[in-house]
N, C-alpha and C positions, 0 to 999 in steps of 0.2 A: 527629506521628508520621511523616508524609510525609517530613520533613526528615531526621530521626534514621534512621528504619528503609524506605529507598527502597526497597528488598530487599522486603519484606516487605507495601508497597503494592500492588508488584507481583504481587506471588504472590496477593495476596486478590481482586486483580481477574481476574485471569486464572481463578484458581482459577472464581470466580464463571462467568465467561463461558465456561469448562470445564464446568459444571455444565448451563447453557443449554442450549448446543451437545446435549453428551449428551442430555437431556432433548426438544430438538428433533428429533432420530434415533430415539430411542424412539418419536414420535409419530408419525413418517412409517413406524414399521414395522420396524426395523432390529431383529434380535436382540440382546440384553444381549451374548452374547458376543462378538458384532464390533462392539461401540461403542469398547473400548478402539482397536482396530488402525484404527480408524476417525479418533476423536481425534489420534490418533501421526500419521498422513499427512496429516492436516488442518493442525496444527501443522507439520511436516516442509514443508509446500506455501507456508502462512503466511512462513516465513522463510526460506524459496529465493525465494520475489516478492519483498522485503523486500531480500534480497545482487541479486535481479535491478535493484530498484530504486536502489541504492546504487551500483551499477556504472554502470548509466547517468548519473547525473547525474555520479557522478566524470568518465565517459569525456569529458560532455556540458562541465563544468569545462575541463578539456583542452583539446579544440579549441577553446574559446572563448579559453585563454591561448593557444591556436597563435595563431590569427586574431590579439588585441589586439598581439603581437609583430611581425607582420608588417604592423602599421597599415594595417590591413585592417577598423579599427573601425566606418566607415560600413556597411558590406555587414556585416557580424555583426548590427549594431544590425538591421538592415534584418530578417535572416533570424530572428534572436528574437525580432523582435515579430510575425513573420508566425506563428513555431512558436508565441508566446504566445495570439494572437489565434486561432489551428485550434482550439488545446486551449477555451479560454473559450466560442468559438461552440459545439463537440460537446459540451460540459458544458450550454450554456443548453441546448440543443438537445433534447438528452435529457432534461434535466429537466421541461421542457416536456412533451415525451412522454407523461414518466411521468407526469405530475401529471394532464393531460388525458384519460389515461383507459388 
């Protein structure tokens, strides 16, 4: 079904995790009538991060082809594994955190 109707995967999962969501708002107390305008900007937020994160990596792409053009690969190499190695420590880091208590 996956294959044939990807359209349609989608929609049942989402639907799904539409339902959650709502269901969670109602629990914390949210009136029935502002759960729709609630979901809308939820969604709406969901895929502005989503083009924010798409932008970045494109932008991130980019200067990585400025750099390899200008045989400048040493120092790229250097500065990616620095930017790779920030993000992997703040992810242990935090996971940690959380786990701990």
């Amino acid at each position: 079904m996956a294959v044939r109707f990807p359209w349609l995967v989608a929609f049942i999962f989402g639907l799904l995790h539409g339902f959650g969501f709502a269901g969670a708002l109602s629990e914390i107390g949210l009136p029935w009538q502002s759960i729709p305008l609630a979901l809308l900007f939820f969604n709406i937020g969901v895929e502005f991060g989503q083009l924010i994160f798409v932008a970045v990596v494109v932008g991130a792409g980019w200067l990585l082809r400025q750099v390899i053009e200008k045989n400048s690969l040493s120092w790229g190499k250097v500065a990616a594994s620095y930017a790779i190695g920030s993000i992997a420590a703040f992810w242990t880091i935090e996971r940690i955190v959380a786990f701990s208590g």
